[in-house]
C-alpha positions as CSV (number, residue, x, y, z in Angstrom):
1,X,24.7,55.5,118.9
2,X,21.1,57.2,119.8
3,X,20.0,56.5,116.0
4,X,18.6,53.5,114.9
5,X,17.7,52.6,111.2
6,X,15.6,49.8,110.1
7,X,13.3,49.0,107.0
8,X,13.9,52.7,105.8
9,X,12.8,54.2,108.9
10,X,14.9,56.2,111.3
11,X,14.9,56.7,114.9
12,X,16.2,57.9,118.2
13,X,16.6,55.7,120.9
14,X,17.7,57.1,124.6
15,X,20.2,55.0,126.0
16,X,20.0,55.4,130.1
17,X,17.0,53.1,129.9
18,X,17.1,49.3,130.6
19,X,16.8,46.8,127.9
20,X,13.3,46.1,129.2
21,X,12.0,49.5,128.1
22,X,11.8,50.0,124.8
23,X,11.4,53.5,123.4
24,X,11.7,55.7,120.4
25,X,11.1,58.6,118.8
26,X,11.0,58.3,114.7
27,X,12.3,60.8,112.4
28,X,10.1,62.0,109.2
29,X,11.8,60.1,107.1
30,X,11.1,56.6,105.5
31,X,7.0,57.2,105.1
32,X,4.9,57.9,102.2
33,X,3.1,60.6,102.9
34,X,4.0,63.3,100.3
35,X,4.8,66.9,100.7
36,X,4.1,69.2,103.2
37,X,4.1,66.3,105.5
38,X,7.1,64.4,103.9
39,X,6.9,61.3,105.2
40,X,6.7,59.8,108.0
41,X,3.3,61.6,109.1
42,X,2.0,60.0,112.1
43,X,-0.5,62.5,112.4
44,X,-4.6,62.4,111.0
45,X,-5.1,66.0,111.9
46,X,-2.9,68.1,110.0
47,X,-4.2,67.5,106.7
48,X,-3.1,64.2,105.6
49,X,-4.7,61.0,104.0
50,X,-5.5,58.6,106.5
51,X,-5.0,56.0,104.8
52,X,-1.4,57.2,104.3
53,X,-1.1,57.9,108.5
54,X,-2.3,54.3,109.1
55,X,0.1,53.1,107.3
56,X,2.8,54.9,108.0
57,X,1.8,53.9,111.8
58,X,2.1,50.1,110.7
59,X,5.4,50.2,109.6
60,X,6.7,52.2,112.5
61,X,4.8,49.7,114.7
62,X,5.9,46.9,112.8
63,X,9.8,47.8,113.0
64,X,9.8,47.9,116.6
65,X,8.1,44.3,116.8
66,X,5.3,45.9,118.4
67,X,1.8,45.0,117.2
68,X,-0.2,48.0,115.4
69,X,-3.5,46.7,117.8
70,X,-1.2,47.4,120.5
71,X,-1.5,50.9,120.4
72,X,-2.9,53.5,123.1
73,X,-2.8,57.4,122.4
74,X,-4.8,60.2,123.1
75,X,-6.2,63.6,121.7
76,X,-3.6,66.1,122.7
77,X,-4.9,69.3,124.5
78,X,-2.0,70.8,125.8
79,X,-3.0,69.8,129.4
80,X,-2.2,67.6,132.4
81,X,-4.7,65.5,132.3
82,X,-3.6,61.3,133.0
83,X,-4.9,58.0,131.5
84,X,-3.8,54.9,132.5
85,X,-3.7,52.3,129.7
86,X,-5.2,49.4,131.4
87,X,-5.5,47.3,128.0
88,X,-5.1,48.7,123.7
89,X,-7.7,51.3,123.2
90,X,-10.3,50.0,120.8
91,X,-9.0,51.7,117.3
92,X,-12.9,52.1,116.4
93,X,-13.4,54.4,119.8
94,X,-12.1,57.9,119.6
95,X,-9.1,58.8,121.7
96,X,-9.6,60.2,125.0
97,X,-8.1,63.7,125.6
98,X,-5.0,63.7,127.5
99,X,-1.2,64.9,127.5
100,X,-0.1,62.3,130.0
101,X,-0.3,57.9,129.6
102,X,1.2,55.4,131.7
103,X,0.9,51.3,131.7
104,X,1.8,48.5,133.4
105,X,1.0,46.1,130.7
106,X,3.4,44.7,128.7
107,X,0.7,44.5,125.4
108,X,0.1,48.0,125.7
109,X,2.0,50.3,123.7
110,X,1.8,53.9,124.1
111,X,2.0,56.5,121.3
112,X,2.0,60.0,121.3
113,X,2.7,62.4,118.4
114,X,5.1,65.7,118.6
115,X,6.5,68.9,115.9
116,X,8.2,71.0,118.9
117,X,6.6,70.1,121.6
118,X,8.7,68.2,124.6
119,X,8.6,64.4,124.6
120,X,8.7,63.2,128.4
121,X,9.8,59.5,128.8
122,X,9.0,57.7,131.9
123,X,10.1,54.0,133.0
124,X,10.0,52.8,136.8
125,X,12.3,49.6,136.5
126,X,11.3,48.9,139.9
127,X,7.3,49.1,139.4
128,X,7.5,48.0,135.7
129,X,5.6,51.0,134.6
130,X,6.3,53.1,131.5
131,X,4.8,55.9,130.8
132,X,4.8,59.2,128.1
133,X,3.7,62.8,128.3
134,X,3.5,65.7,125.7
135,X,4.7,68.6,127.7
136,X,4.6,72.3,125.1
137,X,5.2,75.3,127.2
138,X,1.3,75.9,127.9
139,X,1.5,72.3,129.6
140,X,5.2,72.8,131.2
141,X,3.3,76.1,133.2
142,X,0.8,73.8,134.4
143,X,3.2,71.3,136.0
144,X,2.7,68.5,133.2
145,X,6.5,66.8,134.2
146,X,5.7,67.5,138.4
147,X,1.9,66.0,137.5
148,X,3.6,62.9,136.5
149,X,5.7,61.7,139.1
150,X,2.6,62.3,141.5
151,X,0.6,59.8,139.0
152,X,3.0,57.7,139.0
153,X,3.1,57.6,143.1
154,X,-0.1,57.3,144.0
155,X,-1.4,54.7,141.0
156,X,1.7,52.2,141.1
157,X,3.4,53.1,144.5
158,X,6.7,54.7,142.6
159,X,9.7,55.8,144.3
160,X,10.6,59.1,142.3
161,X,14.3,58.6,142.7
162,X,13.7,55.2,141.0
163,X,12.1,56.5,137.9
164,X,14.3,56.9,134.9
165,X,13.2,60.2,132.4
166,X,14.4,61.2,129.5
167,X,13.5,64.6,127.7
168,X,12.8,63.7,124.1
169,X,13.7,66.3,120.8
170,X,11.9,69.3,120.7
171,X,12.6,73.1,120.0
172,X,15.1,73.9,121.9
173,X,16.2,77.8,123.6
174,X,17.9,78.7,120.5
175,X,15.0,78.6,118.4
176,X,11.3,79.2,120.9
177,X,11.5,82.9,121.4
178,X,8.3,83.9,123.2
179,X,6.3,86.9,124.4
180,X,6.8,88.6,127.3
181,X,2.7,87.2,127.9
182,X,4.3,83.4,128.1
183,X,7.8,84.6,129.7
184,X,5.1,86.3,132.8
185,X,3.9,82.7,133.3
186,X,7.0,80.9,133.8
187,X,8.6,83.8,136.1
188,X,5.5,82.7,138.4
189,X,5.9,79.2,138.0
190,X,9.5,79.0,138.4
191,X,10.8,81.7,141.0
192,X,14.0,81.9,141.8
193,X,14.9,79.5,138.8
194,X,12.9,81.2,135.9
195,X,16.5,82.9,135.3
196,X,17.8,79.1,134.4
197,X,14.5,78.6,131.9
198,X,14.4,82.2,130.0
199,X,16.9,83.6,128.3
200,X,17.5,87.4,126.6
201,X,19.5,88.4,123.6
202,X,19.1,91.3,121.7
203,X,15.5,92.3,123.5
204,X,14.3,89.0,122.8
205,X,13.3,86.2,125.2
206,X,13.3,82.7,124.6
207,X,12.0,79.7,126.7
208,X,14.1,76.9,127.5
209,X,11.5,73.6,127.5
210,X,14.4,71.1,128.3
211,X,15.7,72.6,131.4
212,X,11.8,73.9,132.5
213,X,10.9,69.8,132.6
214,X,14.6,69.0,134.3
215,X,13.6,71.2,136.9
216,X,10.6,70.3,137.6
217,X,11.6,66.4,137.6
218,X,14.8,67.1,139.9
219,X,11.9,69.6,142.3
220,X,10.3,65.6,142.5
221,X,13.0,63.6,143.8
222,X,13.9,62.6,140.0
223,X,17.8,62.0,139.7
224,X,17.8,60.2,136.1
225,X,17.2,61.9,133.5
226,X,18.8,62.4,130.4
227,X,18.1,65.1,128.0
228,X,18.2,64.1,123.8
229,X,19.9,67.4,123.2
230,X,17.7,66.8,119.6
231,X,16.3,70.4,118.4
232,X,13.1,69.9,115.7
233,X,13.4,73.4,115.1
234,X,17.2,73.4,113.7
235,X,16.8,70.1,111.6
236,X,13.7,69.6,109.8
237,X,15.2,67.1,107.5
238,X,14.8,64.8,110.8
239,X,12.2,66.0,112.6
240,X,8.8,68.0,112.0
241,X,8.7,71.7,113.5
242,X,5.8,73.4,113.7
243,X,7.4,77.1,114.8
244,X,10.0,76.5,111.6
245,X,7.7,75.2,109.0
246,X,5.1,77.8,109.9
247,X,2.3,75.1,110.2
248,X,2.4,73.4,107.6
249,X,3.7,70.0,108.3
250,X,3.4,66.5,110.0
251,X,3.7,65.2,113.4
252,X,6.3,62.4,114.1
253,X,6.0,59.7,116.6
254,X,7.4,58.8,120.1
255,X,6.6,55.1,121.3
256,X,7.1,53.6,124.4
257,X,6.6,50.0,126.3
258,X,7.4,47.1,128.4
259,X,9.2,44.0,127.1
């Protein structure tokens, strides 16, 4: 089974990675933050006591075995911008901005936080990298899947058809109707394909985020990759949606690592 429970908390684990990868995305649910960011909020900038977000990060952490020092994220800016998480980052430094983070140290543990947005999992078993990226659809134009497999290649020597991806939950087609303004974009980006990654009913276009990453990681030499399937948009008693809960919510977490 995909879900996990443990000490109250909830979470989805992909299960084409090896044992030596571990990786999750939690659910909203066993935290203590209170309403509109009931409870697992992962997140310091949507409104909630910090105090409340650090501990709800400890106890994810702590679940997993993972120590809370352990932990590398960045500021999210809807880019493709890499880091490579050498060593923790120092929790009394600010984050760096980024959408992309790979490591190839086992005490590292990278963290990124998500309400619609695509998680992008990354493990080269090979290598003995790991790595996570926040892909939304202003980042999926730019390439953010396609930017990195080349970061992976040219940092840690990776093979793309060794790298294992997984395509966390997110909003999926059903739910991510867009304006013709974003649907423009991805009919440039995507050519002959933007057919397979916008879709119209009744006058209305929506976007397709799983299957614009797929593509792009196939377009790289990428041949495993599984998609969660997992829409935030459709089931906000597991995850948080920003599009369905107009704003006003939390942010769960996605970790990954060696072990």
């Amino acid at each position: 089974m995909p879900f996990h429970e443990s000490d109250g908390l909830r979470f989805y684990q992909f299960d084409i990675f090896s044992k030596n990868f571990l990786n999750a995305v939690f659910t909203r649910q066993g935290g203590i933050s209170p309403e509109p960011w009931s409870s697992l909020n992962l997140s310091i900038s949507v409104g909630d006591d910090p105090a409340r977000v650090a501990e709800n990060r400890i106890h994810a952490f702590r679940v997993l075995g993972r120590n809370p020092a352990s932990l590398h994220d960045v500021w999210l800016v809807h880019g493709i911008d890499v880091i490579y998480a050498e060593t923790p980052r120092p929790l009394d430094e600010p984050p760096q901005k980024a959408d992309i983070l790979f490591t190839d140290n086992p005490e590292v543990s990278l963290f990124m936080r998500f309400a619609d947005c695509v998680p992008l999992f990354f493990h080269d078993p090979k290598k003995q990298v790991v790595g996570i990226a926040h892909a939304g659809w202003m980042g999926t134009v730019k390439g953010v899947a396609e930017v990195s497999i080349r970061a992976m290649q040219t940092r840690y020597g990776s093979n793309p058809s060794d790298v294992v991806a997984g395509i966390g939950p997110s909003i999926s087609v059903e739910q991510y109707e867009v304006g013709e303004d974003v649907a423009s974009q991805f009919r440039q980006k995507y050519g002959a394909d933007s057919d397979k990654v916008l879709q119209t009913r009744d006058g209305r276009i929506y976007l397709d985020l799983w299957m614009a990453n797929a593509l792009q990681l196939q377009s790289m030499g990428v041949e495993q990759i599984q998609i969660s399937g997992l829409c935030t948009a459709s089931n906000v008693g597991d995850w948080y949606s920003h599009r369905a809960e107009k704003g006003k919510t939390g942010r769960f977490g996605a970790l990954v690592a060696l072990v």
